[in-house]
Structures are given as C-alpha cells and as structure tokens.
PyMOL Python script that loads the backbone (N, CA, C, O; Angstrom):
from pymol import cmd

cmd.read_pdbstr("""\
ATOM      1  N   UNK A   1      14.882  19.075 -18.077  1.00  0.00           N
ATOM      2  CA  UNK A   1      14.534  17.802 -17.483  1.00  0.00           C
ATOM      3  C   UNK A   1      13.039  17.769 -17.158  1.00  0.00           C
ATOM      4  O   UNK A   1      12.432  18.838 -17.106  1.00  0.00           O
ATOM      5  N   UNK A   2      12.348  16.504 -16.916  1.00  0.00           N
ATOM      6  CA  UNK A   2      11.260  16.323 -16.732  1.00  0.00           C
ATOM      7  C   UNK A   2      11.283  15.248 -15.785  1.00  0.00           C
ATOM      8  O   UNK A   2      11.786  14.124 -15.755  1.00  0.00           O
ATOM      9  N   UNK A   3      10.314  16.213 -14.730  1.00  0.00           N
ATOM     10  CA  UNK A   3      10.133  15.436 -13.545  1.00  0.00           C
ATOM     11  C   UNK A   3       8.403  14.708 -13.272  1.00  0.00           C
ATOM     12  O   UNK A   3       7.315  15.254 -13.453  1.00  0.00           O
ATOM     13  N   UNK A   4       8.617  13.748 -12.937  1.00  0.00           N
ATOM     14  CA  UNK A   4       7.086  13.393 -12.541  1.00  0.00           C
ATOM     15  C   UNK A   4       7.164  12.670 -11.031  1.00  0.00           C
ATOM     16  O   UNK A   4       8.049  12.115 -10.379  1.00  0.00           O
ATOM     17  N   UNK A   5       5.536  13.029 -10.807  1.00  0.00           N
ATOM     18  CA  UNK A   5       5.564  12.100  -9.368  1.00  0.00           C
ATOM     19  C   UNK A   5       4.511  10.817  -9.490  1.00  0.00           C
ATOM     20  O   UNK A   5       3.290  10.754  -9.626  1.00  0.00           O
ATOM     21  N   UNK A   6       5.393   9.987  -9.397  1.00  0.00           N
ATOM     22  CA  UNK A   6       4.482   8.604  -9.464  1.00  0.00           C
ATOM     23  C   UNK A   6       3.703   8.290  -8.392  1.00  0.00           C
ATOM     24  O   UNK A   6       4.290   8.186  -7.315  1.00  0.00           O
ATOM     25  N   UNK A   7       2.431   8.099  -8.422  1.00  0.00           N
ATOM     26  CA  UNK A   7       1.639   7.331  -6.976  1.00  0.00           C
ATOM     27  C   UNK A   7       1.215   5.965  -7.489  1.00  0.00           C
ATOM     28  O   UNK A   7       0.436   5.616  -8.375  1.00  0.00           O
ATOM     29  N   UNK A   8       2.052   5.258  -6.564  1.00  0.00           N
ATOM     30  CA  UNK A   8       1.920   3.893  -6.869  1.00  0.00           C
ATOM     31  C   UNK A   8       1.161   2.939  -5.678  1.00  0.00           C
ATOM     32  O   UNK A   8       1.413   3.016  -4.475  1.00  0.00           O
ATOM     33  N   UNK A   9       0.027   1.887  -6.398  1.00  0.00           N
ATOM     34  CA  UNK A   9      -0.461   0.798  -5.507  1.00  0.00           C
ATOM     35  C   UNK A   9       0.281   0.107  -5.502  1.00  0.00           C
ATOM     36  O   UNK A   9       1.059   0.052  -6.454  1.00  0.00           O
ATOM     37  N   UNK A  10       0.405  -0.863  -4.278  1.00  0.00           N
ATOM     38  CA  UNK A  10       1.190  -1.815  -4.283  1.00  0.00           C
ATOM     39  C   UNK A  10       0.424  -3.125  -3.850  1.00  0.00           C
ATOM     40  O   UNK A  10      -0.658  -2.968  -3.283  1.00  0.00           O
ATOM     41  N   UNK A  11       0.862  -4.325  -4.055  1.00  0.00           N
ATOM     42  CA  UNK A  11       0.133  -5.214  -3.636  1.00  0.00           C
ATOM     43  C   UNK A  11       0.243  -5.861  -2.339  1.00  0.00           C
ATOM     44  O   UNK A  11       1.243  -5.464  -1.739  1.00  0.00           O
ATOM     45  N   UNK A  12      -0.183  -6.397  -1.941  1.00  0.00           N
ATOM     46  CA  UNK A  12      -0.186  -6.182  -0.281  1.00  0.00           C
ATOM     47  C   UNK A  12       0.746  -7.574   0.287  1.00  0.00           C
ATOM     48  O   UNK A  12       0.539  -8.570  -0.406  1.00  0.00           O
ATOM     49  N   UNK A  13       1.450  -7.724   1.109  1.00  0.00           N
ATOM     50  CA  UNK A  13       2.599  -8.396   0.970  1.00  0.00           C
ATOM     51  C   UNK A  13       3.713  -8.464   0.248  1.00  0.00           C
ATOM     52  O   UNK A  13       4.590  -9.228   0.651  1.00  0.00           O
ATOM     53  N   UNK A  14       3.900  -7.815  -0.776  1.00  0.00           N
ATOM     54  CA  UNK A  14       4.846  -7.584  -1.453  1.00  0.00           C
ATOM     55  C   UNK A  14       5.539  -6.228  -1.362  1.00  0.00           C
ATOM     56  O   UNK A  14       6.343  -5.792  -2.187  1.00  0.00           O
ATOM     57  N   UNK A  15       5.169  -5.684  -0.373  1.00  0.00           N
ATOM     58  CA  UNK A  15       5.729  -3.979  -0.575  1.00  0.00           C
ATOM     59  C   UNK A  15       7.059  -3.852  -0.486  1.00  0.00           C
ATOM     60  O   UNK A  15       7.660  -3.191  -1.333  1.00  0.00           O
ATOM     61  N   UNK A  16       7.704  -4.454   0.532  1.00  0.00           N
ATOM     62  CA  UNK A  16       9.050  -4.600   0.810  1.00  0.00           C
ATOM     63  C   UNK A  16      10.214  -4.511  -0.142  1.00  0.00           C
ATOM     64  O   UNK A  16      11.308  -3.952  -0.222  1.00  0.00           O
ATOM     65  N   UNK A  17       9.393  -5.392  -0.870  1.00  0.00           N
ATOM     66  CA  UNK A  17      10.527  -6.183  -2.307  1.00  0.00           C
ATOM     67  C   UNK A  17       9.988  -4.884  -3.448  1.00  0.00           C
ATOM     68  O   UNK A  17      10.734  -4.175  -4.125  1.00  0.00           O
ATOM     69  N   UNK A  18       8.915  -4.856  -3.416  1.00  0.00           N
ATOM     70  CA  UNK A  18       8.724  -3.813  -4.550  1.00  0.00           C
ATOM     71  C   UNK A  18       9.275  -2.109  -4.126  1.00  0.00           C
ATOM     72  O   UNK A  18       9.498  -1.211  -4.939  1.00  0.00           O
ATOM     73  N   UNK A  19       9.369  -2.048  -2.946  1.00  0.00           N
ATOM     74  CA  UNK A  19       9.994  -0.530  -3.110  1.00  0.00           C
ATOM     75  C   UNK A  19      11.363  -0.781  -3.147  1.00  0.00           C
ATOM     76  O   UNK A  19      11.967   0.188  -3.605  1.00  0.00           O
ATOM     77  N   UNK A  20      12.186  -1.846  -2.796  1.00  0.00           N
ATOM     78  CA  UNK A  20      13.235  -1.757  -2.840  1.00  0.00           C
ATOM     79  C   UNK A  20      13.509  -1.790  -4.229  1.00  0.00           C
ATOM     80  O   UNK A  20      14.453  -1.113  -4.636  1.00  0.00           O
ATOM     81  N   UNK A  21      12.687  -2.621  -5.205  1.00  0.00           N
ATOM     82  CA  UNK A  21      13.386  -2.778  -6.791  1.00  0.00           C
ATOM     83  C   UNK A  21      12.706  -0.935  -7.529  1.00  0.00           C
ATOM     84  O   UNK A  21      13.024  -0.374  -8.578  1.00  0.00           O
ATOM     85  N   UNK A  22      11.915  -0.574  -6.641  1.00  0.00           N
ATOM     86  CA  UNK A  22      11.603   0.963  -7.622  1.00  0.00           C
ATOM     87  C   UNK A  22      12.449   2.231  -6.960  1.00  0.00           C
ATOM     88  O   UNK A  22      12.300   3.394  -7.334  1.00  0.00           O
ATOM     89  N   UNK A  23      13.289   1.844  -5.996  1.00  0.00           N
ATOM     90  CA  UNK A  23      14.317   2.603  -5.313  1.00  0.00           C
ATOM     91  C   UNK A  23      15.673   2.349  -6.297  1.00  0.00           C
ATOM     92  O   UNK A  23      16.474   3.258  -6.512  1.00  0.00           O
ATOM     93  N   UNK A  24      15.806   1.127  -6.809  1.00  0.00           N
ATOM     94  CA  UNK A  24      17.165   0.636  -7.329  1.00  0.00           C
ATOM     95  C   UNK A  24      16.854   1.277  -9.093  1.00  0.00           C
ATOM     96  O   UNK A  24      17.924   1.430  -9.684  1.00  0.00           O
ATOM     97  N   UNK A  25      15.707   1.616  -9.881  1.00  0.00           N
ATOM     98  CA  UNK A  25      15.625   1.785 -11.061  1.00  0.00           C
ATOM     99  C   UNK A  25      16.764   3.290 -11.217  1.00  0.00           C
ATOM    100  O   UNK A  25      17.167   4.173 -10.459  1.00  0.00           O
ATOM    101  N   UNK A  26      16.902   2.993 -12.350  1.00  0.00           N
ATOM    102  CA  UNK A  26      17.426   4.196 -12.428  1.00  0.00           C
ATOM    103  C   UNK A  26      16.475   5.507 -13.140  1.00  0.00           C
ATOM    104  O   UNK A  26      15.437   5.242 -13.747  1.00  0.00           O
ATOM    105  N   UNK A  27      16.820   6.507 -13.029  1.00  0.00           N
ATOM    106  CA  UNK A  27      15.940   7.701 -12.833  1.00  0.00           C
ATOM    107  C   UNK A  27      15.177   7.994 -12.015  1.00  0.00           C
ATOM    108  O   UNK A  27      14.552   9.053 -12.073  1.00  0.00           O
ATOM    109  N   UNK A  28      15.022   7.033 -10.947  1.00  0.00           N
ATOM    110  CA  UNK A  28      14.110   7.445  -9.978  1.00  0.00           C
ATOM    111  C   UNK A  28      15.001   8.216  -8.509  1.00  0.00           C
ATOM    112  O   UNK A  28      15.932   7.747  -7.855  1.00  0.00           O
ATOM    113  N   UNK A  29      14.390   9.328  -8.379  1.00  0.00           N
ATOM    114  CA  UNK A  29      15.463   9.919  -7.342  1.00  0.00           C
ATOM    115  C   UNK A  29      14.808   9.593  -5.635  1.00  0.00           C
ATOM    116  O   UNK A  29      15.484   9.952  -4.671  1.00  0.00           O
ATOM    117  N   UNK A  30      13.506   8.920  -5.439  1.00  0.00           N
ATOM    118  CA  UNK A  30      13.170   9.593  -4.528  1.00  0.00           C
ATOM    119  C   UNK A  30      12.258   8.317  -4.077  1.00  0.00           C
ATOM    120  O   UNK A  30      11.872   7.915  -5.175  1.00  0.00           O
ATOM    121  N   UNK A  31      11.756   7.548  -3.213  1.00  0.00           N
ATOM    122  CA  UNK A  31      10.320   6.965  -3.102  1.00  0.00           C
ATOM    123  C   UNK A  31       9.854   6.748  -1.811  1.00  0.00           C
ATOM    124  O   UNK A  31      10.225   5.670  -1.346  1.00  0.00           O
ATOM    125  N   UNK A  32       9.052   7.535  -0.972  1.00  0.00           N
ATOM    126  CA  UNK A  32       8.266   7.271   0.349  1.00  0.00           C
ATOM    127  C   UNK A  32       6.948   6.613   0.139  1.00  0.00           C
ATOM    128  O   UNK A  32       5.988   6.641  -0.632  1.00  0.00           O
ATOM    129  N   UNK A  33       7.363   6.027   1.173  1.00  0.00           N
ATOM    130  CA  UNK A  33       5.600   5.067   1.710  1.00  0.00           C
ATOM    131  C   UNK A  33       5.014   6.356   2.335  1.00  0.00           C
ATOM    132  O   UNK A  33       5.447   7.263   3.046  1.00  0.00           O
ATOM    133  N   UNK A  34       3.648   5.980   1.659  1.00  0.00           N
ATOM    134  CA  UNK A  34       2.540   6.612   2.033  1.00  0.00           C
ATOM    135  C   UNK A  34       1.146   6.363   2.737  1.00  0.00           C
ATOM    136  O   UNK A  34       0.905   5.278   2.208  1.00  0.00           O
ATOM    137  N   UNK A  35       0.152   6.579   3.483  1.00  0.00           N
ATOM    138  CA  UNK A  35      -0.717   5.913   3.704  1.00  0.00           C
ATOM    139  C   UNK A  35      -1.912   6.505   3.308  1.00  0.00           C
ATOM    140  O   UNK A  35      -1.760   7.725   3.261  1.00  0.00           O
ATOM    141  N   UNK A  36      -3.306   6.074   2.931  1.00  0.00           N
ATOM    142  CA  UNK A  36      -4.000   6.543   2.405  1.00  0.00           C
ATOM    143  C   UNK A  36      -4.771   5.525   1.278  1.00  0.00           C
ATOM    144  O   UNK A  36      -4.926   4.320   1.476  1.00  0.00           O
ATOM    145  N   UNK A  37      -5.277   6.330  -0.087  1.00  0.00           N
ATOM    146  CA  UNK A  37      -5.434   5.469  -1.505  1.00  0.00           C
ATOM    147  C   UNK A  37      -4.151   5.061  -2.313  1.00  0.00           C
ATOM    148  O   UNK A  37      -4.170   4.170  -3.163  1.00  0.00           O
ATOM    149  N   UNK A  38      -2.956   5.837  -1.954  1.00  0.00           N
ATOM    150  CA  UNK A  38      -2.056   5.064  -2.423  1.00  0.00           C
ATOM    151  C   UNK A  38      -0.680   4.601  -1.541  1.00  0.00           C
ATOM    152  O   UNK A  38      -0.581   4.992  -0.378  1.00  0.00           O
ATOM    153  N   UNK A  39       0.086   3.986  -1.979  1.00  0.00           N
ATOM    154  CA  UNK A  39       0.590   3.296  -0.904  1.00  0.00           C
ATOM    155  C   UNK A  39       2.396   3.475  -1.169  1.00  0.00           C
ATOM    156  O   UNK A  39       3.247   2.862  -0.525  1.00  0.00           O
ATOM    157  N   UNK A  40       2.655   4.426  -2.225  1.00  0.00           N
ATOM    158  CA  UNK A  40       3.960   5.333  -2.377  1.00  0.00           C
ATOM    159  C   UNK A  40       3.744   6.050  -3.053  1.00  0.00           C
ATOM    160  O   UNK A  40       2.814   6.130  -3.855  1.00  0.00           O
ATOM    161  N   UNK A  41       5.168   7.176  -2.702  1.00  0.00           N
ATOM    162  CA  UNK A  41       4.863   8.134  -4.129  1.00  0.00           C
ATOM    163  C   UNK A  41       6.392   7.990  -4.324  1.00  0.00           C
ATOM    164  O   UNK A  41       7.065   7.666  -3.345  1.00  0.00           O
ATOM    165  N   UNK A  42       7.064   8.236  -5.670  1.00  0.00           N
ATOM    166  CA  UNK A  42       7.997   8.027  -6.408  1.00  0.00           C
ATOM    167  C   UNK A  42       7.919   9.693  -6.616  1.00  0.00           C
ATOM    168  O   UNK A  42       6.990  10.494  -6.510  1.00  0.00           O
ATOM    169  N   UNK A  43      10.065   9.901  -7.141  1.00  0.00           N
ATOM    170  CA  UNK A  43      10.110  10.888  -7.936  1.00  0.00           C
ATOM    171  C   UNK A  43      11.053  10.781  -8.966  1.00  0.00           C
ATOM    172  O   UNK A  43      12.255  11.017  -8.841  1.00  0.00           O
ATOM    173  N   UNK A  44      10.390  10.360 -10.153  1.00  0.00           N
ATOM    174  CA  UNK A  44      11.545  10.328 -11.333  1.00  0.00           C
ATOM    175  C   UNK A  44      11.768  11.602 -12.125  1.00  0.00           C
ATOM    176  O   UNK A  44      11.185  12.682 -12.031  1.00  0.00           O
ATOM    177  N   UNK A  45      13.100  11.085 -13.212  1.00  0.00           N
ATOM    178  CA  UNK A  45      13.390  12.467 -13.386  1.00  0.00           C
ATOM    179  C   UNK A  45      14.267  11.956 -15.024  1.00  0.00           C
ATOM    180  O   UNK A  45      15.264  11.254 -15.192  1.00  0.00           O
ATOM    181  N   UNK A  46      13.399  12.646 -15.987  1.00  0.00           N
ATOM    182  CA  UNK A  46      14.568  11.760 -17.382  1.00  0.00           C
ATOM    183  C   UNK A  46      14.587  13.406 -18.201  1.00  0.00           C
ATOM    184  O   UNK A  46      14.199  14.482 -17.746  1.00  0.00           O
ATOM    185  N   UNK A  47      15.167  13.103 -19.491  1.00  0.00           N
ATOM    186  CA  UNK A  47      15.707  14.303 -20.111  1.00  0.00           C
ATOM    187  C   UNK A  47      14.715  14.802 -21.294  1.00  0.00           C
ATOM    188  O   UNK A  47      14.849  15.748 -22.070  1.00  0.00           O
ATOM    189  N   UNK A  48      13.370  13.570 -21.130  1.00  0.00           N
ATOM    190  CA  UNK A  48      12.094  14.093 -22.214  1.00  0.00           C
ATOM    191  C   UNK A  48      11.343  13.158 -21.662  1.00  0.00           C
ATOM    192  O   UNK A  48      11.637  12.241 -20.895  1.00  0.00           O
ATOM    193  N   UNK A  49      10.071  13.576 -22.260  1.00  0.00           N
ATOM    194  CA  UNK A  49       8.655  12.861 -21.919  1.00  0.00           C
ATOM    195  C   UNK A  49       9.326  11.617 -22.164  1.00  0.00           C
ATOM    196  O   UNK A  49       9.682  10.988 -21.167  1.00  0.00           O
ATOM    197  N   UNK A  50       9.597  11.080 -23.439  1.00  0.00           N
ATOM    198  CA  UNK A  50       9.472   9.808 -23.778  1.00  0.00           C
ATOM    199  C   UNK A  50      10.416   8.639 -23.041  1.00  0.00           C
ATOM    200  O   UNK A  50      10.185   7.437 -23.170  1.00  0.00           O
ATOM    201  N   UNK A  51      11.513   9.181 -22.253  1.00  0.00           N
ATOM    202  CA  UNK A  51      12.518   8.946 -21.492  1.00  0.00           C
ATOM    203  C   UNK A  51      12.176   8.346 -20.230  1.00  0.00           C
ATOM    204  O   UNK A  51      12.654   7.373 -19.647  1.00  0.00           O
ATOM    205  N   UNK A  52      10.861   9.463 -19.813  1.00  0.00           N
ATOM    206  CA  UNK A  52       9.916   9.309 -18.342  1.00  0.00           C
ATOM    207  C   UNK A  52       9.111   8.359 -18.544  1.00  0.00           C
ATOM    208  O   UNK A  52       9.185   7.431 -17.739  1.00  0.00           O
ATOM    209  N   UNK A  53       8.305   8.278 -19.419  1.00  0.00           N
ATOM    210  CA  UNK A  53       7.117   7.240 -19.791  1.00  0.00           C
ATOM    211  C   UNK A  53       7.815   5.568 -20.369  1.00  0.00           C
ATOM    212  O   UNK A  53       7.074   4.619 -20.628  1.00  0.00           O
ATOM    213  N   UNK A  54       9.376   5.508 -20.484  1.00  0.00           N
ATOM    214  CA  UNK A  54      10.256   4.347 -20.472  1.00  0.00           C
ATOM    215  C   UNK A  54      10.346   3.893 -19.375  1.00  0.00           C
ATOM    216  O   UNK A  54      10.146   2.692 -19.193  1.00  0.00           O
ATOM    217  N   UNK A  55      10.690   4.786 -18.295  1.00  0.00           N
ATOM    218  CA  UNK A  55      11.086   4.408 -16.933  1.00  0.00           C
ATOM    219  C   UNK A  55       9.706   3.912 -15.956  1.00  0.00           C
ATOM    220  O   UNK A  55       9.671   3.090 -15.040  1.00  0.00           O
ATOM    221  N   UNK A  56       8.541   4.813 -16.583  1.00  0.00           N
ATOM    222  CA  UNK A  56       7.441   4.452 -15.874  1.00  0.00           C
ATOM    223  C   UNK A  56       6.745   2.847 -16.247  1.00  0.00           C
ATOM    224  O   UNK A  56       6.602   1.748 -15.711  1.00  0.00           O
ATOM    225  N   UNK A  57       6.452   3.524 -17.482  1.00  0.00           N
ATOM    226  CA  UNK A  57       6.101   1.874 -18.163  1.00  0.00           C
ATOM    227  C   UNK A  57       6.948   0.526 -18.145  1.00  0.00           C
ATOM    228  O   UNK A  57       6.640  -0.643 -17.911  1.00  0.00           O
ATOM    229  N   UNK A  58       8.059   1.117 -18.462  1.00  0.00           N
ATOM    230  CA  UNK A  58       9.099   0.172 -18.975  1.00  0.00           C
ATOM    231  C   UNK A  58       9.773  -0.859 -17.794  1.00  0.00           C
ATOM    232  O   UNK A  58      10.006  -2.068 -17.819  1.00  0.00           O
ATOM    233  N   UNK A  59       9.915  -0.132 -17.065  1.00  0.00           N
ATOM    234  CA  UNK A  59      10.822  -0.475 -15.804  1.00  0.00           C
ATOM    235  C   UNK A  59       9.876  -0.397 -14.643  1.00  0.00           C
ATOM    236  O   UNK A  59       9.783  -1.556 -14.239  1.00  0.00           O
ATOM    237  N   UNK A  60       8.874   0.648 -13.649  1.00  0.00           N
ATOM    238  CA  UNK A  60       8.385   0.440 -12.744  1.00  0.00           C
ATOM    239  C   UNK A  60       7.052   0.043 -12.710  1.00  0.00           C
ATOM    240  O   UNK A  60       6.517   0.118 -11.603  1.00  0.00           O
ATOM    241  N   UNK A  61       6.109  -0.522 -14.010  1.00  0.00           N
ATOM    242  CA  UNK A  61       5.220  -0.817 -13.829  1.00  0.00           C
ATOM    243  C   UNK A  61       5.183  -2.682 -14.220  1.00  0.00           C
ATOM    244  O   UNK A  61       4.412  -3.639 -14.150  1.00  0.00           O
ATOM    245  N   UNK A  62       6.539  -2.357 -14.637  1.00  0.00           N
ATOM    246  CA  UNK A  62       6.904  -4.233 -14.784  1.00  0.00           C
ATOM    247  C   UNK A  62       7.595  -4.540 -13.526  1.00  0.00           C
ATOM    248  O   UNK A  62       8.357  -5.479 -13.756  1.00  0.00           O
ATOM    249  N   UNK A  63       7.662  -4.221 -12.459  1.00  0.00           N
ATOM    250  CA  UNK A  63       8.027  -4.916 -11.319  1.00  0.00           C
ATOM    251  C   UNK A  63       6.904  -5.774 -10.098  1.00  0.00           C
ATOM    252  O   UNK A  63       6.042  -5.082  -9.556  1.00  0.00           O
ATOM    253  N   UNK A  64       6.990  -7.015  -9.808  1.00  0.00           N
ATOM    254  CA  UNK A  64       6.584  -7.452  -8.995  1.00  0.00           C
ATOM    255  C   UNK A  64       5.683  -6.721  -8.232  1.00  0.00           C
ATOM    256  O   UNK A  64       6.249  -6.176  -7.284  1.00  0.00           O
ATOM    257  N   UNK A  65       4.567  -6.522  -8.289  1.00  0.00           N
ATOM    258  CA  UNK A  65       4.242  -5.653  -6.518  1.00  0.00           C
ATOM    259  C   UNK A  65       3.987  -4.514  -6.641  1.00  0.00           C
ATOM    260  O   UNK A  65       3.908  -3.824  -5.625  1.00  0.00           O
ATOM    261  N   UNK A  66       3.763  -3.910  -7.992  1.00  0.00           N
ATOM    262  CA  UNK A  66       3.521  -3.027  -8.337  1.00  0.00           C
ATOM    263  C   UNK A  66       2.139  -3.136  -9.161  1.00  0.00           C
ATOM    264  O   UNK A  66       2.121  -3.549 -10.321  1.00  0.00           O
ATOM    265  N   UNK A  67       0.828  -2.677  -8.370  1.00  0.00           N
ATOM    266  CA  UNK A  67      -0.586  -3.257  -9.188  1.00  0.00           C
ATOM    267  C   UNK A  67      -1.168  -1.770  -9.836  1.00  0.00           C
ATOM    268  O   UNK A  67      -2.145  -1.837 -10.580  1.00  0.00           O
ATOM    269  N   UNK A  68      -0.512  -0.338  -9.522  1.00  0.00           N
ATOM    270  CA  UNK A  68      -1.665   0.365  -9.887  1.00  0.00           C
ATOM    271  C   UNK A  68      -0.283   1.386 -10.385  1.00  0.00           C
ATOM    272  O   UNK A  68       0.853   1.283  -9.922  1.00  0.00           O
ATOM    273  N   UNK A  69      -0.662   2.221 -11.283  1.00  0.00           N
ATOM    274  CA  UNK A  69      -0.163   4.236 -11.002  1.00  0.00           C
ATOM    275  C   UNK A  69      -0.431   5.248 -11.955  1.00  0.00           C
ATOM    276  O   UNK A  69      -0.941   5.206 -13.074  1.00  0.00           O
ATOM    277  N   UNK A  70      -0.043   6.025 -11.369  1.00  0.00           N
ATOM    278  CA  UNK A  70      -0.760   7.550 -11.604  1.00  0.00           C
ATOM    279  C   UNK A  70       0.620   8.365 -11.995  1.00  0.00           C
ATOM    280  O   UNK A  70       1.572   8.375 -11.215  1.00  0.00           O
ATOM    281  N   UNK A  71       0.639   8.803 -12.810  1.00  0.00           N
ATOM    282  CA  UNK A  71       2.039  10.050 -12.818  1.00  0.00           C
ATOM    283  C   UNK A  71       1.249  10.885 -12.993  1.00  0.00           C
ATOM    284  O   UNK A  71       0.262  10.890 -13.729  1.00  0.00           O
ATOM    285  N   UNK A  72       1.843  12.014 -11.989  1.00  0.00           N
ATOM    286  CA  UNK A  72       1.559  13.350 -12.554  1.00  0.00           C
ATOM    287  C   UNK A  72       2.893  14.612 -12.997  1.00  0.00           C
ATOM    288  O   UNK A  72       3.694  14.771 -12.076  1.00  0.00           O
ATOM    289  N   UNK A  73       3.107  15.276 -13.982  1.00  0.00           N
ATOM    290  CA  UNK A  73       4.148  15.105 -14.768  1.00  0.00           C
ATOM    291  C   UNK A  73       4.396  16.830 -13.487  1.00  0.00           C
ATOM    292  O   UNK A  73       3.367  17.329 -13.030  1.00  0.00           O
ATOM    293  N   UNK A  74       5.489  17.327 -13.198  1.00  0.00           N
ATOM    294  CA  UNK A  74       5.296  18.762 -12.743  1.00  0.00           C
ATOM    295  C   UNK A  74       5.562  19.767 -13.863  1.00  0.00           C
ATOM    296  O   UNK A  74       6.220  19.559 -14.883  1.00  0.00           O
ATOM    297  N   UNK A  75       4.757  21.215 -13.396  1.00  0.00           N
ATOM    298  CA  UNK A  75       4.788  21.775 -14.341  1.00  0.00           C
ATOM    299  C   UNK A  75       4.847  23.300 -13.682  1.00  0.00           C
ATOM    300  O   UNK A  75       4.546  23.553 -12.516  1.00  0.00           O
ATOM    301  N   UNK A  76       5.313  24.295 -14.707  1.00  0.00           N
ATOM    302  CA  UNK A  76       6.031  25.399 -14.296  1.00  0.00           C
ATOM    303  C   UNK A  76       4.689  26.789 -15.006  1.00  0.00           C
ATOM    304  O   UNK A  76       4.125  26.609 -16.085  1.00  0.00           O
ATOM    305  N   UNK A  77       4.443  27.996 -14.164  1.00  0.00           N
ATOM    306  CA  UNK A  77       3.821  28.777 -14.608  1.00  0.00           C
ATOM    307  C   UNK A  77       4.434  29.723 -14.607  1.00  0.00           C
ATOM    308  O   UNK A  77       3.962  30.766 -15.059  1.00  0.00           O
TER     309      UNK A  77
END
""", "prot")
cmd.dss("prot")
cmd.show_as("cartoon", "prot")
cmd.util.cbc("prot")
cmd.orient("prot")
C-alpha cells in the first residue's frame, strides 16, 4: 500500500464543508485541522501510486474549498 500525507489550503469560509467532503472520500483515512501555512493535513492510503494520485487529483482537489496541496508520498529506509 501507499500512503501519502496531503497538506491542504483551504479557502477561507468554506472549511467546514470542505473537510467534511475530504473526510467522506474514500481512501482517505484520516484529516486534522491544522494551523500555520497550511490549514489540514489528510492521510490517504490506495494500493499504487496511480490509485493515490486518482484520489488526490481526482476526488480531493475537485472539491469546493479546496485551493492549494502538497502530497508527500511516505517512504521506508
């Protein structure tokens, strides 16, 4: 499996509605508000890169309220 952690901007008044629809996606296991430069972090989780980069692109960067993100993919030494 392949896990990544999304840091997502959000747009300002809309946070509410947008973490609730990137809480409801599927593959995503995980999402806290954060404070700082970004304003959540996500933890998805699919069965290949191309699976992860569906869910990222596909599904949480097409939601409402969602203006910015960053994945960073985890990785094992």
């Amino acid at each position: 499996m392949i896990k990544g952690y999304l840091l997502i901007k959000l747009v300002p008044g809309l946070e509410s509605s947008a973490l609730s629809q990137i809480r409801a996606t599927t593959g995503v296991l995980e999402v806290n508000l954060v404070f700082g430069q970004w304003d959540a972090i996500a933890i998805a989780e699919a069965k290949s890169l191309f699976e992860l980069a569906k869910i990222v692109v596909g599904e949480v960067r097409g939601i409402q309220g969602v203006q910015d993100t960053t994945t960073l993919l985890q990785g094992e030494l």
